[in-house]
PLY file of the C-alpha trace (Angstrom):
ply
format ascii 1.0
element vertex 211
property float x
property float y
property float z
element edge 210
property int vertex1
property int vertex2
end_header
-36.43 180.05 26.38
-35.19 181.38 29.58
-36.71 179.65 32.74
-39.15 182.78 34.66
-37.07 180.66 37.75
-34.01 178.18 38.10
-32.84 177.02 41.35
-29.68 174.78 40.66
-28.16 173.35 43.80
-29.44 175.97 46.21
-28.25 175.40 49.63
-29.45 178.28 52.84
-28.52 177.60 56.01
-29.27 179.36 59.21
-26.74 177.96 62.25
-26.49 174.40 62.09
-30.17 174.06 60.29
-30.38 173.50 56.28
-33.33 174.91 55.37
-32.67 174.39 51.85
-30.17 171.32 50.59
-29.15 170.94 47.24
-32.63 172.20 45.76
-33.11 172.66 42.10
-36.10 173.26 39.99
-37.25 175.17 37.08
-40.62 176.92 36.34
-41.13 177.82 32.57
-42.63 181.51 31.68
-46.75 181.30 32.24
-46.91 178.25 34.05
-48.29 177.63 37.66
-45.51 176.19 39.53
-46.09 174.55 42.97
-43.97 173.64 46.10
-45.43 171.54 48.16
-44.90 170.10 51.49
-45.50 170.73 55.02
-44.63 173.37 57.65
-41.17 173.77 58.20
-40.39 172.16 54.25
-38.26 175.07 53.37
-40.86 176.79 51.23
-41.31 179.88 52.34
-36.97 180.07 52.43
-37.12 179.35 48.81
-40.02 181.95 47.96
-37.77 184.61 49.53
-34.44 183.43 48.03
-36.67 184.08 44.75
-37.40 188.05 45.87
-34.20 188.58 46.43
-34.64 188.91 50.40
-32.20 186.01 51.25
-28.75 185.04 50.53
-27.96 181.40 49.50
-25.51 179.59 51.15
-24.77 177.53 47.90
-25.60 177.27 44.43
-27.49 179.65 42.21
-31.06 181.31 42.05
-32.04 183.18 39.14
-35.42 184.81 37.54
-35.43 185.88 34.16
-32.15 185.10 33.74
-30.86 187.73 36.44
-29.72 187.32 40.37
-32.39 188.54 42.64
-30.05 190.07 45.02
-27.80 191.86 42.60
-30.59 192.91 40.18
-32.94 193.59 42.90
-34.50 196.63 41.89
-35.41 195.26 38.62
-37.07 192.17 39.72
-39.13 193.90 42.55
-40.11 196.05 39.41
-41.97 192.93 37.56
-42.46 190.10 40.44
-45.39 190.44 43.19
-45.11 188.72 46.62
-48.06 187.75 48.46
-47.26 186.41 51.83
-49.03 184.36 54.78
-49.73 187.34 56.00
-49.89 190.03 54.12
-49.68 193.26 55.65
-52.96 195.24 55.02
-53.86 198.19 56.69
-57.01 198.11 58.91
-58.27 201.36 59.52
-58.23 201.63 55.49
-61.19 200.85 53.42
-60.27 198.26 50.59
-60.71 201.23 47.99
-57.92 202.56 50.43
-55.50 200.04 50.97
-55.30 199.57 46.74
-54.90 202.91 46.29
-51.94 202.92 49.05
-50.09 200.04 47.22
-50.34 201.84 43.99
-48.85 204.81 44.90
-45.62 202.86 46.94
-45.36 201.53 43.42
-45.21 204.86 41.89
-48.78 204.60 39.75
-50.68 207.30 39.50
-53.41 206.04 36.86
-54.61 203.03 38.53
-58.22 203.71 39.23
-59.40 201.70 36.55
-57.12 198.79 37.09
-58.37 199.13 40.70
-61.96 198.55 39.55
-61.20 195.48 37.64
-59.18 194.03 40.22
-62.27 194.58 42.25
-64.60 192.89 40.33
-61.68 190.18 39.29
-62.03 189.12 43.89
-65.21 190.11 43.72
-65.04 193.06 46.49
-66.78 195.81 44.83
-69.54 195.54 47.04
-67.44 195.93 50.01
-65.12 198.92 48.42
-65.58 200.76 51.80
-65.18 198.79 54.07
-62.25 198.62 56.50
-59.83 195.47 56.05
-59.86 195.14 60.55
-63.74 194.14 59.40
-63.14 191.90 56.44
-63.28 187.68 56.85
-59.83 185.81 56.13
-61.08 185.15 52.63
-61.50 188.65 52.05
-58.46 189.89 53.38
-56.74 187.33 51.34
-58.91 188.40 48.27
-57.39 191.98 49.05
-54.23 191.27 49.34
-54.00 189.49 46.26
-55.17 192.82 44.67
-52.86 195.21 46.19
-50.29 192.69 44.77
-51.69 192.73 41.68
-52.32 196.61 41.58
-48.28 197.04 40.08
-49.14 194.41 36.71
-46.21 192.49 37.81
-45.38 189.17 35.38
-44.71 186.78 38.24
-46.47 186.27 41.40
-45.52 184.35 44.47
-48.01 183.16 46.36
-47.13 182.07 50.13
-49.65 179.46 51.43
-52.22 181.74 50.33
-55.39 179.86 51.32
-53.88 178.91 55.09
-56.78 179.87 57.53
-59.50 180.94 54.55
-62.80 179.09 54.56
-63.74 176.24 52.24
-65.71 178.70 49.57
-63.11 181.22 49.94
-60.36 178.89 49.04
-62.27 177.94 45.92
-62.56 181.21 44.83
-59.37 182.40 45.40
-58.16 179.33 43.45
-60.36 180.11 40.79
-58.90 183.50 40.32
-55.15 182.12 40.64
-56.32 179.61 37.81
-57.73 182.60 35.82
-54.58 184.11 35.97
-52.28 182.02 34.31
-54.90 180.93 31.70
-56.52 184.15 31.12
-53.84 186.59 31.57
-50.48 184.49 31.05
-49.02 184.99 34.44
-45.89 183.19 35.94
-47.34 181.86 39.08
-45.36 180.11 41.67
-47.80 179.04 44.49
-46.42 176.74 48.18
-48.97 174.98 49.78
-49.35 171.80 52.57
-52.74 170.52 50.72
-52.12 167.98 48.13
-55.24 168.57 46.53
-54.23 171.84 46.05
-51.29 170.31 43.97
-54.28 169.45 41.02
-53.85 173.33 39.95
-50.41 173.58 39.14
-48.91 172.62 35.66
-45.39 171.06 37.27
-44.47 171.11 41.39
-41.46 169.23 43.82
-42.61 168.19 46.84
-40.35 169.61 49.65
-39.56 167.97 52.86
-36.90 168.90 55.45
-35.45 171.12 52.83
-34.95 168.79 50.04
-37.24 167.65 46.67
0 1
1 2
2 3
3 4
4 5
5 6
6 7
7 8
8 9
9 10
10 11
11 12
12 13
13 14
14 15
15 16
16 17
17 18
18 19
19 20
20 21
21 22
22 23
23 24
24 25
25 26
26 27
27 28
28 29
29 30
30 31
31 32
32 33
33 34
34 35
35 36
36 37
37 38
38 39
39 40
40 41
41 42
42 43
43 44
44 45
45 46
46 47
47 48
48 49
49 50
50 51
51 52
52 53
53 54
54 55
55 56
56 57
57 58
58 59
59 60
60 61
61 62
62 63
63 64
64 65
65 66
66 67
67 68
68 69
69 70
70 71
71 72
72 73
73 74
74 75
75 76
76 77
77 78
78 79
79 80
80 81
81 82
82 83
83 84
84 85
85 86
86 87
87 88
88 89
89 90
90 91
91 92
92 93
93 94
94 95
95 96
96 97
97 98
98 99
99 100
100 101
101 102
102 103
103 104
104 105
105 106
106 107
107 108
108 109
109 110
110 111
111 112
112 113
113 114
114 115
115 116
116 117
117 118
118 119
119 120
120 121
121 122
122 123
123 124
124 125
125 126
126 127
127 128
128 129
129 130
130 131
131 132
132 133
133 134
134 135
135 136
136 137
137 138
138 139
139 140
140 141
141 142
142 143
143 144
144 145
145 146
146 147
147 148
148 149
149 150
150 151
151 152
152 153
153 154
154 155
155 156
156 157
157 158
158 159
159 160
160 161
161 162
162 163
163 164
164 165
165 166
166 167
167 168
168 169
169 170
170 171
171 172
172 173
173 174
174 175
175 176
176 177
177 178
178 179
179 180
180 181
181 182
182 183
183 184
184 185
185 186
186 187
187 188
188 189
189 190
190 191
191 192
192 193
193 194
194 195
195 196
196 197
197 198
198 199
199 200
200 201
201 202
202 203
203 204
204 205
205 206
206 207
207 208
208 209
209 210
């Protein structure tokens, strides 16, 4: 079976600074695959080698098989990226900012996948509101469904529970966990909280840019 991700030997450098040194790992198709460690580990540099955003310096990076910067397009096509911070727009209304994601994606019929995303974070009751007046939870909540909007088959998931209250952090982890179990996703999450590590099927631990 061909690894959803395979880092073998992956070295990025920028100047004099490895952020990455001799890294390799593999995350099997429909697993939830963590990298831990703390700020400044390397993980986010290893999230974006995966979209295809960053050259390596050394060794080899591949999902499904292919070379994220050569077979860009295609990737972007199937893999969805939440970041730290994702970028949401906030004089939209969450009904709004879906609706904006699926159309950058091309989608025309996604009102009905909007609604069950929705329900899936829970914000149906707050469809019109505007993200600038949405809590950290929520705006994580909503970014997690613009991401989703596209049906990718991977998703990255950048620290995504960094400045989200205790509840919120449960829930969002319960609908991560739902994910993978429920709908078979690939999920490859980073995160500094060790407890956090109890949700993931296989992690490395990353420090100063090595496992």
């Amino acid at each position: 079976m061909t690894p959803a991700i395979e880092f073998t030997n992956v070295t990025k450098r920028y100047g004099a600074v490895e952020a990455l040194s001799g890294v390799s790992f593999s995350v099997a198709p429909g697993e939830m695959f963590g990298l831990i460690g703390p700020d400044g580990a390397g993980k986010t540099t290893a999230i974006r080698t995966i979209c295809g955003l960053l050259h390596v310096d050394g060794g080899t990076v591949r999902v499904s098989g292919q070379d994220p910067v050569k077979q860009h397009r295609a990737i972007t096509a199937t893999v969805g990226y939440l970041s730290q911070r994702f970028s949401l727009y906030g004089d939209l209304s969450i009904d709004e900012n879906i609706a904006f994601f699926a159309e950058i994606h091309g989608l025309s019929d996604y009102r009905g996948r909007r609604d069950r995303l929705l329900e899936m974070t829970q914000l149906t009751p707050f469809r019109n509101r505007l993200a600038d007046q949405l809590s950290g939870g929520m705006k994580q909540k909503l970014g997690l469904a613009c991401t989703l909007v596209s049906s990718p088959d991977m998703l990255l998931l950048d620290e995504p529970t960094v400045g989200v209250d205790p509840l919120s952090r449960r829930e969002l982890w319960q609908i991560i966990d739902s994910l993978v179990r429920d709908k078979g996703l690939t999920v490859l999450v980073s995160t500094s909280y060790l407890d956090e590590a109890e949700h993931c099927d296989h992690a490395v631990v990353l420090r100063k840019g090595r496992t």
